[in-house]
C-alpha positions in Angstrom: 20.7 -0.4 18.3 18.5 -3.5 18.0 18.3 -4.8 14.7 15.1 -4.1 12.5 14.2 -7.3 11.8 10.9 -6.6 10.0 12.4 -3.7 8.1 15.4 -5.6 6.4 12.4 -8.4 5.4 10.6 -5.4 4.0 13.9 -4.4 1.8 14.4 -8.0 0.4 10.7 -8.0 -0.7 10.8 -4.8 -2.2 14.1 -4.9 -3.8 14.0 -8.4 -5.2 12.3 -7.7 -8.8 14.0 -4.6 -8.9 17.5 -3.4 -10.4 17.9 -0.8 -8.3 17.9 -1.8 -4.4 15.8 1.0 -2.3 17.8 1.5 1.0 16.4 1.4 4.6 16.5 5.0 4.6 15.1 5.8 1.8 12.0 3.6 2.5 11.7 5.4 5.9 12.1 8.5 4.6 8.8 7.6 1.7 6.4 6.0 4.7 6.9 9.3 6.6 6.9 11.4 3.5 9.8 13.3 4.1 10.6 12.7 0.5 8.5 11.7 -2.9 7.9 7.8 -3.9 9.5 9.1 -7.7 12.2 6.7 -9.0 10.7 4.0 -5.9 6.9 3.6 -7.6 7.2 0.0 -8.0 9.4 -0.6 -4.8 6.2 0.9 -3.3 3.8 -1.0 -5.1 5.2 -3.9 -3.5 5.9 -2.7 0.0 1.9 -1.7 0.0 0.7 -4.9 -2.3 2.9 -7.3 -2.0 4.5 -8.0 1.7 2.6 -10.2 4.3 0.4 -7.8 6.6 2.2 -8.5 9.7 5.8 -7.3 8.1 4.3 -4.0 6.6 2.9 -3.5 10.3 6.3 -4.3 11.9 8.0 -1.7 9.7 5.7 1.0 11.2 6.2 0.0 14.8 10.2 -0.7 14.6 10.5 2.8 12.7 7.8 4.7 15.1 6.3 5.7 11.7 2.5 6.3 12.8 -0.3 4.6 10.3 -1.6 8.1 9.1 2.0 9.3 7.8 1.3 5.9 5.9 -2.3 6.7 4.7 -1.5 9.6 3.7 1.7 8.1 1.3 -0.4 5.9 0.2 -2.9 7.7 -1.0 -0.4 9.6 -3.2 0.1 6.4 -5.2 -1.7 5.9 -8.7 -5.8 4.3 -7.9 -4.4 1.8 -10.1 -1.8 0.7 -7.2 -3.8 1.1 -3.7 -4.4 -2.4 -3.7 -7.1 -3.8 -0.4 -3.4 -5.4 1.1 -2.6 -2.1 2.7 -6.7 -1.1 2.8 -7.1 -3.5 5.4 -4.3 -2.3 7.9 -5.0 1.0 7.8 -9.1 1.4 6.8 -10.1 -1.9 8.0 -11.6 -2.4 3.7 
């Protein structure tokens, strides 16, 4: 299995504030919604404010997760928290 480059960049961003580390799966399993963002809010916040463009894009591609599973996550976060970052991947804002 190739390694997911852009993915573990996402986890150090995401986890570096933070005192609890998300995992790999756990982010997956968020961006797809196969689970609820809960505990991860602010692990979330920076995975959709935070990380450069082109890493939140490689995430998608290396974990075939498509950009409306992602709208549809990110929609479930507070206003408050849908910053333009994110906007401008998916909506083009």
């Amino acid at each position: 299995m190739a390694e997911k480059s852009f993915t573990k960049c996402a986890l150090i961003g995401c986890n570096v504030s933070w005192k609890n580390e998300i995992s790999e799966t756990k982010l997956v399993d968020i961006l797809m919604n196969r689970c609820e963002i809960g505990e991860w809010l602010g692990h979330m916040d920076v995975f959709f404010n935070e990380l450069p463009k082109k890493i939140i894009i490689g995430v998608l591609n290396e974990n075939n997760i498509s950009h409306n599973e992602v709208k549809y996550v990110f929609k479930k976060m507070p206003l408050i928290l849908q910053g333009k970052n994110f906007k401008e991947i998916c909506f083009g804002d």
